[in-house]
C-alpha positions, 0 to 999 in steps of 0.5 A: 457647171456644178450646181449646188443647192442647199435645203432645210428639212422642217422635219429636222429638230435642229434646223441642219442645212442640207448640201446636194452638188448636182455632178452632171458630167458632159464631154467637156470633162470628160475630156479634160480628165483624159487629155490630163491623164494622157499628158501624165503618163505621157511625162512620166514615161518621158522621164523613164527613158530619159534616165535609161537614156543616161544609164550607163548599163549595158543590159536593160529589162525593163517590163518583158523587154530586153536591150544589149547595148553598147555603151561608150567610154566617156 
């Protein structure tokens, strides 16, 4: 966990308190920064081939790729 630890500087005129956070990262954050990255970008990319899903456009280029498709009368 995050430690936070606090100090007054007697050499400080005005007695200001001085905040330090004490950020040691180990594999659990790390971890958890990663897996809800992926998760991210794993959901925003579930959204865009939803809606290219639904489209009703024969031709798609999309990021250097290219698909002709037939696309039913409904």
């Amino acid at each position: 966990m995050d430690k936070l630890s606090s100090m007054i500087d007697p050499r400080d005129s005005d007695n200001t308190i001085h905040f330090q956070l004490d950020q040691s990262e180990n594999l659990t954050t790390i971890g958890i920064f990663v897996s809800s990255l992926l998760l991210s970008l794993g959901g925003c990319i579930a959204v865009i081939l939803s809606e290219v899903r639904r489209s009703r456009c024969m031709e798609i280029n999309c990021a250097g790729g290219s698909c002709v498709r037939d696309v039913g009368v409904v």
